[in-house]
ZAMARGU-4260 file (C-alpha; in steps of 0.2 Angstrom, whole numbers, plus 5000, padded with zeros to 4 digits):
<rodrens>
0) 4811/4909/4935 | 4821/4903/4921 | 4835/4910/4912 | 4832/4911/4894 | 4837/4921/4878
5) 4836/4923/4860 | 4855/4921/4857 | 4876/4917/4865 | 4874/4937/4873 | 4859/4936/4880
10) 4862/4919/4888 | 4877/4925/4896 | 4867/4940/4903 | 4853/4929/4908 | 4865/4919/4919
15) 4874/4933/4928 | 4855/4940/4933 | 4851/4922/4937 | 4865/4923/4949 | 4863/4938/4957
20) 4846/4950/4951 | 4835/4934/4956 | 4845/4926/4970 | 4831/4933/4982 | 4817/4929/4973
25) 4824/4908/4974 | 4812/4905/4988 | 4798/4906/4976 | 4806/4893/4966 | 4812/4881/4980
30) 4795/4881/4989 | 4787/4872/4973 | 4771/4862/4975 | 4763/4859/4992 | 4765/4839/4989
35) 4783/4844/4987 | 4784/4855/5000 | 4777/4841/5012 | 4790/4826/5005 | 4803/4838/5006
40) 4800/4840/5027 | 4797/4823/5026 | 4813/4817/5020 | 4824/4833/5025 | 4826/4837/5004
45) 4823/4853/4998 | 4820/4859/4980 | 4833/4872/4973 | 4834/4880/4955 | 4848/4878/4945
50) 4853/4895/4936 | 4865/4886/4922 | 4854/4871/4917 | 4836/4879/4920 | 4830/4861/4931
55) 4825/4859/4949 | 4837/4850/4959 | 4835/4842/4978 | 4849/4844/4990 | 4851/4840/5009
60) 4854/4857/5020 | 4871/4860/5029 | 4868/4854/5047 | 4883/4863/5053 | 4879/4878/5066
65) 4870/4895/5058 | 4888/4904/5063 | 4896/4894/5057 | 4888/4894/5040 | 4888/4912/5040
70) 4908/4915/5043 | 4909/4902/5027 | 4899/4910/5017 | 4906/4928/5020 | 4924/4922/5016
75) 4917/4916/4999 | 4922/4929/4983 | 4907/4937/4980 | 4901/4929/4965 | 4902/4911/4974
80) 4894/4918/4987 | 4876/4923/4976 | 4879/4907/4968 | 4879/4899/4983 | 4863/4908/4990
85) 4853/4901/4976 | 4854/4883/4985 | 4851/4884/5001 | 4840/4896/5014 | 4856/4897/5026
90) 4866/4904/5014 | 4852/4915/5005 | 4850/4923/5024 | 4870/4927/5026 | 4868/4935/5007
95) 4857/4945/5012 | 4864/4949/5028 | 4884/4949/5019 | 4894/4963/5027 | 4905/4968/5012
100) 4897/4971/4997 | 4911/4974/4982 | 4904/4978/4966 | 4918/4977/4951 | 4916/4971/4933
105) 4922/4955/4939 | 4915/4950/4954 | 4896/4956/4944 | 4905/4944/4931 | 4904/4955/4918
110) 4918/4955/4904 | 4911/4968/4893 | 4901/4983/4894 | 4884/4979/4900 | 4881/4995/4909
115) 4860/4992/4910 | 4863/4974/4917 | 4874/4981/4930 | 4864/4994/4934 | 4850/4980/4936
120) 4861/4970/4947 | 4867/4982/4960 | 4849/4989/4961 | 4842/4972/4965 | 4858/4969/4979
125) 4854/4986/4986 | 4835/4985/4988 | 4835/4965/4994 | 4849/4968/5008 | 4841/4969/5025
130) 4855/4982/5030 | 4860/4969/5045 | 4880/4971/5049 | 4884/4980/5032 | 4901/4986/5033
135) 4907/4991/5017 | 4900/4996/5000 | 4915/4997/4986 | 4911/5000/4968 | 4924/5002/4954
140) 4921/5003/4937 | 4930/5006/4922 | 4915/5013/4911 | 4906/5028/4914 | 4892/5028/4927
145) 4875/5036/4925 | 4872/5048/4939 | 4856/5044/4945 | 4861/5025/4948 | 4877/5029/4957
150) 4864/5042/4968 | 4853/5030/4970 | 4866/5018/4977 | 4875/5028/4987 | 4858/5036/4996
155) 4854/5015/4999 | 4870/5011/5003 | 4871/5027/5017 | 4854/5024/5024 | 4860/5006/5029
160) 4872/5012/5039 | 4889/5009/5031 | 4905/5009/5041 | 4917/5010/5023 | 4912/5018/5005
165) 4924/5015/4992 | 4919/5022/4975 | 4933/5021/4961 | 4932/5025/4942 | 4947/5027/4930
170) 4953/5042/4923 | 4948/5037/4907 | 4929/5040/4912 | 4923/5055/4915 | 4924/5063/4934
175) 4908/5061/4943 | 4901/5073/4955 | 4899/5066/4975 | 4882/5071/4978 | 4884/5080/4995
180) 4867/5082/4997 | 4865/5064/5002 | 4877/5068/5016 | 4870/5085/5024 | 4860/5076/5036
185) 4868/5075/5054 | 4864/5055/5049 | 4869/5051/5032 | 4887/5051/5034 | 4889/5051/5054
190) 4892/5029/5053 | 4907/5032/5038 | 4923/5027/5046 | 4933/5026/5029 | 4929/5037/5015
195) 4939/5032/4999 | 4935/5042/4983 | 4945/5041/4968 | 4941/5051/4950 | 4927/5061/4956
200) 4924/5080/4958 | 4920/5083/4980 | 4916/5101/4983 | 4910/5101/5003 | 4907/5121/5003
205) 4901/5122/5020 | 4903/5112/5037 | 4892/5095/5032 | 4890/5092/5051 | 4894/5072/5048
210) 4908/5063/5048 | 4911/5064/5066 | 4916/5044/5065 | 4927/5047/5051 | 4943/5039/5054
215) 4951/5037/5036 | 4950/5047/5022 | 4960/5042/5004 | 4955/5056/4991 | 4963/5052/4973
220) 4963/5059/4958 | 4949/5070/4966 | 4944/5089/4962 | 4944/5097/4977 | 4952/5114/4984
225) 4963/5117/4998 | 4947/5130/5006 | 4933/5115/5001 | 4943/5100/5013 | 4945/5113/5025
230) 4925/5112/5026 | 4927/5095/5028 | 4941/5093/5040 | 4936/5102/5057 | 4923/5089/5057
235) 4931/5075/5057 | 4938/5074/5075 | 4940/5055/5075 | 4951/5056/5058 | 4966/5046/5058
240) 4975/5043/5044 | 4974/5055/5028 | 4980/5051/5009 | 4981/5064/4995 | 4986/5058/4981
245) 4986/5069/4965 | 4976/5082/4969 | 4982/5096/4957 | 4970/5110/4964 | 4976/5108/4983
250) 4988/5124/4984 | 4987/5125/5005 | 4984/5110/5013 | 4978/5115/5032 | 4976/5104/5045
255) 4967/5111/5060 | 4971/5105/5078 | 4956/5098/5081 | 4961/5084/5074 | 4971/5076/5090
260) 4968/5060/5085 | 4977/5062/5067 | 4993/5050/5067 | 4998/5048/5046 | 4998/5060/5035
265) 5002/5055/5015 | 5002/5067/5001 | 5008/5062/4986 | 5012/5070/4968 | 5001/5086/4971
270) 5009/5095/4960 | 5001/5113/4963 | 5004/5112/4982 | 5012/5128/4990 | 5011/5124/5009
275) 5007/5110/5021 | 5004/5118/5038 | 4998/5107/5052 | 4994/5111/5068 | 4989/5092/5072
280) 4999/5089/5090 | 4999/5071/5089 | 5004/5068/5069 | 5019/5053/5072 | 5019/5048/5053
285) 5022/5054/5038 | 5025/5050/5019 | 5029/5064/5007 | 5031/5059/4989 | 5035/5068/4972
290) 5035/5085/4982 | 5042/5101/4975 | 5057/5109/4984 | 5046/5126/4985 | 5033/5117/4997
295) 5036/5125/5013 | 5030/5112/5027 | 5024/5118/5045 | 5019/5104/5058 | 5019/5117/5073
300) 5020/5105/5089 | 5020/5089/5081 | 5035/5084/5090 | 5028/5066/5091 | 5032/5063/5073
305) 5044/5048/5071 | 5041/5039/5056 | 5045/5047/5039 | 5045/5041/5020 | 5049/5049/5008
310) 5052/5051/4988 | 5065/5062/4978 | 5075/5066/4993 | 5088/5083/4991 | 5096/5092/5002
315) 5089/5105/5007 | 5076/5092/5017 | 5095/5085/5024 | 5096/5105/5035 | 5076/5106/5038
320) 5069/5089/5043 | 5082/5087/5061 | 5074/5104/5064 | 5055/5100/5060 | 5055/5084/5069
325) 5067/5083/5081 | 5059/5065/5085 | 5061/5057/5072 | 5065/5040/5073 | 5061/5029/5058
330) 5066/5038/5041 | 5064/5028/5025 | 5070/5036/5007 | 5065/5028/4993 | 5074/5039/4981
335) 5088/5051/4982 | 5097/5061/4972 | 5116/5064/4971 | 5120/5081/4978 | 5138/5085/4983
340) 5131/5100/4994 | 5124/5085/5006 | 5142/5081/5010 | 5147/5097/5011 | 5134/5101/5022
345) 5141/5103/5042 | 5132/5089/5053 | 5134/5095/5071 | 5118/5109/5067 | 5107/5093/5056
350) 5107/5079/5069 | 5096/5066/5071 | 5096/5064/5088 | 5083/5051/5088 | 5085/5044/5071
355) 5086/5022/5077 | 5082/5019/5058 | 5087/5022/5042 | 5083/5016/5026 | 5088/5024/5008
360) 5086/5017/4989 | 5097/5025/4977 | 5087/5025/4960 | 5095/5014/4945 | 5107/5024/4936
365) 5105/5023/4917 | 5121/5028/4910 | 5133/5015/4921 | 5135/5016/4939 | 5142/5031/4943
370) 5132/5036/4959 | 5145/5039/4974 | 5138/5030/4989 | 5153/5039/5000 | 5139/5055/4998
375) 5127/5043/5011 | 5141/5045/5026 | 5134/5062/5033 | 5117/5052/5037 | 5127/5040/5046
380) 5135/5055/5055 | 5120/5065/5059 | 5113/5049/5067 | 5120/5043/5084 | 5106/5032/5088
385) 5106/5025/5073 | 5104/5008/5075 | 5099/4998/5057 | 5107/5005/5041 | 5098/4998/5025
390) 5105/5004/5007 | 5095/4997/4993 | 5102/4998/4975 | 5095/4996/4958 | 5106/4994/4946
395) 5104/4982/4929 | 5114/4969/4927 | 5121/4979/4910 | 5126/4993/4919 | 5135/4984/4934
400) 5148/4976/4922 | 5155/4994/4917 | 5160/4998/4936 | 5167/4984/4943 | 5181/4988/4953
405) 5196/4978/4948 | 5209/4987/4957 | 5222/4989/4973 | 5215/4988/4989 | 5226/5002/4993
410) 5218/5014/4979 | 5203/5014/4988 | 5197/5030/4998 | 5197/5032/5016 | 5188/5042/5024
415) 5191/5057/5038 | 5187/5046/5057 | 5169/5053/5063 | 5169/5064/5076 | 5158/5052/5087
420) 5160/5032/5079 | 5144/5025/5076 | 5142/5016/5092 | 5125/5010/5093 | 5123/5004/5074
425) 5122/4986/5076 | 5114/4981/5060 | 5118/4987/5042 | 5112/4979/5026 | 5117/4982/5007
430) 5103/4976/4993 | 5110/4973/4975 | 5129/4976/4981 | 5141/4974/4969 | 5160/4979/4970
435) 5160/4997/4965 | 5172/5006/4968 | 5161/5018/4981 | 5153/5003/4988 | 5168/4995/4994
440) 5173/5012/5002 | 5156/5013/5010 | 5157/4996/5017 | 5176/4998/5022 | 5171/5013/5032
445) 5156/5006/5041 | 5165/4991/5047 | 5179/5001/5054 | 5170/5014/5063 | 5154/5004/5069
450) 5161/4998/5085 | 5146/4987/5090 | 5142/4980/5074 | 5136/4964/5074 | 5132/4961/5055
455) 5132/4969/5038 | 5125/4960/5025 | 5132/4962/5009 | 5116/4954/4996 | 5121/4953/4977
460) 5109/4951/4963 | 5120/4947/4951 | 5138/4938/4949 | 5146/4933/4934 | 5150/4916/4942
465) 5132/4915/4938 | 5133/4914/4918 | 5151/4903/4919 | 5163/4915/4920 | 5178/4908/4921
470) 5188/4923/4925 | 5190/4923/4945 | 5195/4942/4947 | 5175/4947/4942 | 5169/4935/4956
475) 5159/4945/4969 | 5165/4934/4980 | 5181/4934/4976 | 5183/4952/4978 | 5172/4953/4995
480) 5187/4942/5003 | 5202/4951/4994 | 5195/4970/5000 | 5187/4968/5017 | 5201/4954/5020
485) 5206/4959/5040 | 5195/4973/5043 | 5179/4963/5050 | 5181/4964/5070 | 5180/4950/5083
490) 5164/4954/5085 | 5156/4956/5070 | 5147/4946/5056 | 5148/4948/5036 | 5136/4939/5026
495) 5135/4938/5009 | 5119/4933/5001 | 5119/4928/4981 | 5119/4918/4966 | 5140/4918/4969
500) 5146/4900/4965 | 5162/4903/4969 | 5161/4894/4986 | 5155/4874/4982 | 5148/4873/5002
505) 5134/4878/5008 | 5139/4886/5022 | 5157/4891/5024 | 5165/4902/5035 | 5182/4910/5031
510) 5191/4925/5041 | 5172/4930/5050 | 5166/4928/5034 | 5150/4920/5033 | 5144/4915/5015
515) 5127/4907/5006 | 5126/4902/4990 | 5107/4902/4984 | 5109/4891/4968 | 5115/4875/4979
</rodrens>
């Protein structure tokens, strides 16, 4: 078959069916006559059809092992790979046979909006697959959908037993509806182990009997109630991992403990949730983002939960998360606000008993740097196991030159000795540092009251040494040796990691100090 066209458009269609609508129907063209065919074993040639220039070629087959071939061919992008199955048998067998079939306005090669001539090609991919070792079926699409087709698909793509589907449209398309039907069979759904759905409307209303393999589920951007994934979730006894991600009609999010196997649980910017209750014994991680204050959050017996992140982090989580998991061993913060009632709060009831790990980023501030880092300390006291203390800052170069800290050593803060020293921190890092006023203070304090300190890493984004700044007192270096000058034990380490050219060596060691300079 030849590809042909009246015009530029239809040329460049013709050539994306040649390279995937007619890739299975190459055979035809390959055999050619049967004197051909009988030069062809004669010689080891074979004939192939080129799709860009319309001629038949002849070209020797691979002789490496079928495998072999077959691992190639499957790590090709998905457009090289029907390309490739146009010009030899091996090759046409392992498309036929490919375990991950991602469908995209790319990889169908399609820059503009040809919705029929996708239609044909997914259609022809779906029908011609023998349904051997099929894994995954993803389809994303930036332009609306015709119901039918995406039925169609998805009825092919579940009767070939499909371990991952992954269907994605934009918000700017309209939602589509998940036909459910195709997944009321005890044997439609029963082979899914990840369900991803994004932009779509998914209203399971009672008990699909399915999913019983399910072991991730990633909703976005979906319709669905907090009652309507309760008609999904008792079912899925092998769920792992769950990710809600804006869904604005979740007001209750239940999780029933059946679900033993349950480990991480994400929900992020729902913004009508009430409640998260979860009866799930064996949840160890979670990640909570853009979550109201008024949620009120239940796990029941999850005390095995030890990894936390978390966004927009206030105060009120600083009194209830020590009692909600008392486990917790691995809490990552990636923005908090300033609150002076969280240095005001008493620690010896908000203890982290388990804490080992903490990492927090302090949002950029916009009108100069006037965040006080001295506000972190009750973390540090809650914590007694802490062991790694990361602070990541980011702060624009414009705002960092309006609070360097110029002055006396001696008009720095000190703050009250802990009750119990920090004894097991070891490691303690500052990203973006720059001598702040409340930075030097928090610094000062952690290397006079973390007895076992090995290192704290002080890495700075910006110095004015950097631009040729020929005043030395602005030097980040400069001032790192003038205020921490004597108060870096024995024992210890600090590293500075920047752009600072005040030191010319590479590697130079003063008072325990150890420097880097990146630019040389």
């Amino acid at each position: 078959m030849k590809c042909s066209g009246g015009g530029r458009r239809q040329r460049i269609r013709d050539e994306h069916a040649c390279a995937y609508c007619e890739v299975s129907d190459v055979n035809a063209v390959r055999q050619g006559s049967p004197s051909e065919q009988a030069h062809n074993s004669q010689g080891g040639k074979e004939q192939d059809y080129d799709s860009q220039e319309g001629k038949i070629m002849r070209y020797s087959e691979p002789t490496l092992p079928e495998e072999i071939l077959y691992h190639i061919h499957s790590l090709l992008p998905f457009r090289d790979a029907a390309h490739s199955a146009c010009v030899s048998h091996v090759f046409l067998n392992s498309w036929r046979c490919r375990p991950n079939l991602y469908f995209n306005m790319e990889a169908l090669g399609l820059k503009t909006r040809y919705g029929a001539c996708r239609e044909k090609i997914v259609d022809n991919i779906l029908k011609k697959h023998s349904g051997i070792g099929l894994k995954t079926f993803r389809f994303t699409s930036c332009y609306n959908v015709n119901s039918c087709h995406l039925d169609s698909w998805l009825h092919l793509a579940l009767t070939l037993g499909i371990e991952e589907l992954i269907l994605a449209t934009t918000l700017m398309t309209p939602k589509c509806n998940f036909p459910l039907l195709l997944l009321s069979g005890n044997k439609s759904g029963n082979s899914i182990r990840y369900l991803h759905l994004s932009s779509c409307v998914f209203r399971p209303t009672v008990k699909l009997g399915c999913f019983r393999s399910l072991k991730r589920l990633h909703l976005c951007y979906v319709s669905i109630t907090g009652d309507e994934l309760g008609c999904l979730l008792p079912d899925s006894v092998s769920l792992e991992q769950l990710e809600l991600v804006c869904c604005m009609e979740i007001i209750c999010l239940k999780i029933p403990h059946v679900l033993l196997r349950l480990s991480y649980l994400k929900v992020t910017a729902c913004s009508n949730l009430e409640m998260i209750e979860s009866e799930a014994r064996n949840l160890s991680s979670l990640c909570f983002e853009r979550i109201h204050q008024r949620v009120h959050i239940s796990l029941g017996e999850a005390l095995y939960v030890k990894k936390l992140e978390m966004l927009c982090f206030r105060s009120f989580y600083f009194v209830q998360l020590p009692t909600l998991m008392p486990n917790l061993e691995d809490l990552t913060i990636d923005s908090i606000c300033q609150e002076s009632s969280i240095a005001n709060i008493p620690s010896e009831n908000n203890k982290f008993c388990q804490l080992k790990y903490l990492n927090i980023c302090v949002p950029g501030e916009i009108h100069g740097p006037v965040y006080d880092y001295l506000s972190l300390i009750p973390f540090l006291g809650a914590s007694p196991s802490l062991g790694t203390f990361i602070l990541r800052l980011h702060v624009s170069e414009a705002s960092v030159k309006h609070g360097l800290f110029t002055g006396d050593p001696l008009h720095l803060r000190e703050m009250p000795e802990p009750e119990h020293r920090y004894v097991k921190l070891k490691r303690a890092r500052i990203t973006g540092f720059y001598p702040s006023k409340s930075l030097l203070e928090l610094a000062t304090h952690v290397l006079e009251t973390a007895t076992s300190l090995e290192c704290l890493t002080l890495d700075t984004f910006y110095c004015p040494c950097l631009h040729g700044h020929s005043d030395p007192a602005k030097c980040y270096l400069v001032a790192i040796k003038r205020y921490f000058k004597g108060k870096v034990h024995s024992t210890a380490r600090l590293d500075v990691e920047g752009p600072c050219t005040g030191v010319r060596l590479n590697h130079h060691k003063w008072q325990g100090f150890t420097v880097f300079d990146w630019r040389s």
